[in-house]
N, C-alpha and C positions, 0 to 999 in steps of 0.2 A: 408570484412566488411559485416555485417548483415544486412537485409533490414527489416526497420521497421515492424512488426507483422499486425499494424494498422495505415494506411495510413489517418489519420483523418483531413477534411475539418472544420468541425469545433465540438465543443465538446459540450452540451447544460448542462449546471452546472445543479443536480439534484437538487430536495427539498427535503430541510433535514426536511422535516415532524414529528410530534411525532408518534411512529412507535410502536406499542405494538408485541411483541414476547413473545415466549413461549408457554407452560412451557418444556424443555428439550421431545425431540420426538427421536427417534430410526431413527437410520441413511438408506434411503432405495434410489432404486435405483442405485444399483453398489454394488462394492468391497472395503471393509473396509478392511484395512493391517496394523496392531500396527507394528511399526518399533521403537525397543530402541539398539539404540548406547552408550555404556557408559551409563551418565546418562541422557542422552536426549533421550525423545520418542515424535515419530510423528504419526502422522494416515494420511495414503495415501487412498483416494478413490477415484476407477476409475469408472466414470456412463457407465453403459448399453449401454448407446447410444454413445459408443465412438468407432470409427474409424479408420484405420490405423494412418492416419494425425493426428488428434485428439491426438492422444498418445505421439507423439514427442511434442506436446510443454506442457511442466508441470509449474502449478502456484502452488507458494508457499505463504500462509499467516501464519503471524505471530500473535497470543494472541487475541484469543475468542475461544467460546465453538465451538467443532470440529460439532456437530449437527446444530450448526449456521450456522457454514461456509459453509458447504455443500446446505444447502439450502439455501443462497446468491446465489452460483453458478447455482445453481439451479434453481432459479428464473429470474437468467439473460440467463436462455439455453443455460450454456454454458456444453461440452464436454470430457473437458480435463480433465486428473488427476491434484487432488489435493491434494498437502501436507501441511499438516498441525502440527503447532508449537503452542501447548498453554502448555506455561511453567512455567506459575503462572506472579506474580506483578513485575513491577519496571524493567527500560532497561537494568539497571546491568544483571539481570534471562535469560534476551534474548541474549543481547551480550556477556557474559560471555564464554556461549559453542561453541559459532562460533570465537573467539580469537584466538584458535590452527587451526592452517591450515591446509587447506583441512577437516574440521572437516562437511562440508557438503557432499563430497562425497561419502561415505558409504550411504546415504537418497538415492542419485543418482544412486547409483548403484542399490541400492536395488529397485527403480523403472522403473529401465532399463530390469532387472532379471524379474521383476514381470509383465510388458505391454510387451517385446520382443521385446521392439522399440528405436533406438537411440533415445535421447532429442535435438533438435533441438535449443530450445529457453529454458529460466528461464524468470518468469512472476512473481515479488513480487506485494503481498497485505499485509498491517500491520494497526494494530490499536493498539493507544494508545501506552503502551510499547515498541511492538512489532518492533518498529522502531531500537533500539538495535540493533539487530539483522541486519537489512537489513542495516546500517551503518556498521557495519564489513565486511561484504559480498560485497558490494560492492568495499570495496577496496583491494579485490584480481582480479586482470586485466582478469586472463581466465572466471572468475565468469563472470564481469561486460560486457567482450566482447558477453557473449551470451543473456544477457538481454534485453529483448525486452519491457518491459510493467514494473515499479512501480507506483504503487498505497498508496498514505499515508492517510488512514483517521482519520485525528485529530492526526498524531502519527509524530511528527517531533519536538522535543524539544532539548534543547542545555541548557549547563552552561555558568555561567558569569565569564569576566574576573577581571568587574569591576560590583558588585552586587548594588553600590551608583548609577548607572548610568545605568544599565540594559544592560549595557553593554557586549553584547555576545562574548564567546571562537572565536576566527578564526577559529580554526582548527576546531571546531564543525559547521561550515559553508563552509572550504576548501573542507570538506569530500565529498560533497552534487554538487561541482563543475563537476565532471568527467560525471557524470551523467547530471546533463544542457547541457552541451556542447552536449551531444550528442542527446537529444532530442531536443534545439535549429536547430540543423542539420537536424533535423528529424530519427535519427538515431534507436529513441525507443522512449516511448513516456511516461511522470511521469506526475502526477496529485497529488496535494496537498490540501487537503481540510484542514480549520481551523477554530478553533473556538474562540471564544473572553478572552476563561477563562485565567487567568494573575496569575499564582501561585508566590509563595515570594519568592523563594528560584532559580529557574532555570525560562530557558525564555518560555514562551507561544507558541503555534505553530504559532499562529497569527504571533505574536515578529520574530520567526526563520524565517517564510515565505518570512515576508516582508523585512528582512533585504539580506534575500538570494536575491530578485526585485531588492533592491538597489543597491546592488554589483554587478548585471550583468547591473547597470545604466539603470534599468527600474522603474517603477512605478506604485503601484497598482491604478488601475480606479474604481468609484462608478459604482456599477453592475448595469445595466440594469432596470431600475425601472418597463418595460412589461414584463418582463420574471416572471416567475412561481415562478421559487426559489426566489423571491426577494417580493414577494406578501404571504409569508407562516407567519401566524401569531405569529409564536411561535421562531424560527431560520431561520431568512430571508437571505437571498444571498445580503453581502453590500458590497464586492470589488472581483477585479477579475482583474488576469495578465494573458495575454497568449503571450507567443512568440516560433515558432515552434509547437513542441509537448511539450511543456512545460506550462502547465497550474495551477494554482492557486486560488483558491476559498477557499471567506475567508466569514464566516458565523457569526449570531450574535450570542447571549448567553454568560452566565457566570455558571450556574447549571450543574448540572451531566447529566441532559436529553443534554443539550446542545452537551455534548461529546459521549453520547451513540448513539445517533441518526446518528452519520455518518456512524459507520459499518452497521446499520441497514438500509442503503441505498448504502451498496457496490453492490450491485447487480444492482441498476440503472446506477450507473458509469461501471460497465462491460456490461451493455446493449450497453450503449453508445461508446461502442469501442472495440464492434465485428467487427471482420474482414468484411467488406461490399462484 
């Protein structure tokens, strides 16, 4: 069994602040590697300042501009290679190419060939979409045994079984089980950020989050009203579950800034759960 990557006492929910980026900048500091398989391509890059260590544990995000992502990680000083998955709109685009099995490790390989270094751990990030993806992946057991760290910002959406009553799929909440269990245990550690926006058609991340709390017979609590994030004028920090390495953060808004705003603060949540 794997020991958790991040041994976290306790985790300090970021501010999802209004966060201006851009406009699109050239990727520096490292090795950029297009990797296409079929019809999926990635872009792996490895920073400069990466390390024997450093190289075995690889983090994968799923959907945002590969120029972002890198400067998230970058921002949070982090080391390791990153692969990267932006494959256009909608969790079908994401889930879709990871359905055929083993359909990740050709990426794996190719980053193995490329640093010289066995991968020790898999470290998912996902926004929006992006979540697809890391829902299939997960439930291939060799995948899930080496995952040390998911990260969902604003990216955890599910269908209805009953849409009169908002009533969510099971199975689009069983999925998400294998994964609690093991960071309740400490075993890895997922973070769940949400946002309030409520679409008409499938359930809200909010919706999934909190029904996931439920079902493990827990209950979200009114955040913190001294903490930072809950003081931010615009998307304030209003509930929060943690049990284990399992934590939850569920943020206000209903606007587009509302949901762009969390990957535009992924780098504070990888600040927060650097290895100490």
């Amino acid at each position: 069994m794997l020991v958790a990557a991040f041994l976290v006492q306790t985790i300090v929910p970021p501010v999802m602040s209004v966060r201006e980026i851009g406009p699109p900048t050239q990727i520096t500091g490292g090795q950029t590697h297009e990797i296409i398989q079929g019809e999926i391509k990635a872009t792996l890059f490895i920073p400069d300042s990466s390390s024997a260590t450093n190289l075995e544990q690889l983090w994968i995000h799923f959907h945002t501009a590969e120029w972002f992502v890198v400067q998230e990680y970058q921002r949070a000083n982090f080391s390791h290679p990153v692969l990267i998955f932006n494959l256009g709109q909608g969790s079908t685009t994401y889930a879709r190419p990871f359905s055929q099995k083993c359909a990740l490790k050709p990426f794996l390989d190719y980053t193995i060939k490329i640093t010289e270094r066995p991968i020790s751990s898999l470290n998912f990030t996902s926004f929006s979409a992006g979540y697809g993806a890391v829902r299939i992946l997960i439930q291939d057991q060799s995948i899930l045994a080496q995952i040390r760290t998911i990260i969902l910002c604003d990216s955890s959406y599910a269908g209805f079984s009953d849409p009169a009553t908002r009533t969510i799929l099971p199975e689009h909440l069983n999925v998400w089980q294998p994964v609690i269990d093991r960071a309740v245990k400490k075993e890895l550690t997922f973070v769940m950020t949400t946002s309030e926006i409520t679409p008409d058609s499938y359930a809200g991340t909010w919706e999934v989050a909190s029904a996931l709390v439920q079902k493990n017979q827990g209950e979200m609590q009114p955040a913190n009203p001294e903490l930072s994030a809950s003081q931010d004028p615009s998307y304030p920090l209003l509930r929060t579950f943690a049990k284990g390495n399992w934590h939850v953060w569920s943020y206000a808004g209903t606007d587009a800034g509302a949901h762009t705003t969390h990957p535009r603060h992924l780098a504070d949540i990888l600040h927060q759960l650097k290895t100490k």
